[in-house]
C-alpha positions as CSV (number, residue, x, y, z in Angstrom):
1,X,93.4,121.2,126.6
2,X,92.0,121.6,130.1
3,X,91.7,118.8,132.8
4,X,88.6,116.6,133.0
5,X,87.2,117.2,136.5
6,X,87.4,113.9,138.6
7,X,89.8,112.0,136.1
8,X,93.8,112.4,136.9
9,X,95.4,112.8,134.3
10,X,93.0,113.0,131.4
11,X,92.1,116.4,129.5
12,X,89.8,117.1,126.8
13,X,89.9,119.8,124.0
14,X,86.3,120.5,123.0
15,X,87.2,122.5,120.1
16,X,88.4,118.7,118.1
17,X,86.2,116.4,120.5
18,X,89.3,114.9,121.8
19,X,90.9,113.5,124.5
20,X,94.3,112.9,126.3
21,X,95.6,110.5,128.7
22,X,98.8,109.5,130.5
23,X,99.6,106.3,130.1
24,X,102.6,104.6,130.6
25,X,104.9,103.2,127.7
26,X,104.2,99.8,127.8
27,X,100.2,100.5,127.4
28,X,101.1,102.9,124.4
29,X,103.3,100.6,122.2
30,X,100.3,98.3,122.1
31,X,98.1,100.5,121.2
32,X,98.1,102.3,117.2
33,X,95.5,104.4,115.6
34,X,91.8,103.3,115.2
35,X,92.4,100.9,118.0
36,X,89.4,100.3,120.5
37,X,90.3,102.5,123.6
38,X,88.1,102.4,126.7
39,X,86.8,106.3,127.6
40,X,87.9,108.1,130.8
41,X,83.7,108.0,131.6
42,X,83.4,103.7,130.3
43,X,82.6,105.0,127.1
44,X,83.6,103.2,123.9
45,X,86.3,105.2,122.3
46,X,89.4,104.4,119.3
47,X,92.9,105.9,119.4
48,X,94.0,108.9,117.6
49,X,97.4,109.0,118.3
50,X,100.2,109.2,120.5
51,X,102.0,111.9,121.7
52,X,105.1,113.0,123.5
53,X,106.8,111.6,126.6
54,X,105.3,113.6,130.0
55,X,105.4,112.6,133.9
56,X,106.9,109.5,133.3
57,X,104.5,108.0,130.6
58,X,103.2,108.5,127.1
59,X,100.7,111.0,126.1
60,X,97.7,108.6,124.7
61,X,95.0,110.9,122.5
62,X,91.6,109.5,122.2
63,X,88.2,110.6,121.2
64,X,85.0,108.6,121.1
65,X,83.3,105.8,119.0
């Protein structure tokens, strides 16, 4: 994954069309696959999944709708 230029701490993997986002724990446990996820850019996207614990927050993965 590499960083999205402009956006801290968001990265993108082009090879799967994903995303990743720190978010912090309260934000994640809401939040469960397919939800409705607003994009880095405004964009409509839907959870993936989550991922590990990083910088003090929750890895959120994302892609768009």
């Amino acid at each position: 994954m590499r960083p999205v230029e402009g956006h801290d701490h968001v990265w993108v993997c082009q090879r799967h069309s994903i995303f990743a986002r720190l978010v912090d724990e309260e934000t994640a446990s809401t939040l469960e696959r397919g939800d409705a996820y607003p994009m880095h850019d405004g964009g409509d996207g839907l959870v993936v999944r989550h991922g590990d614990e990083r910088q003090g927050g929750i890895i959120l993965y994302y892609r768009a709708a």
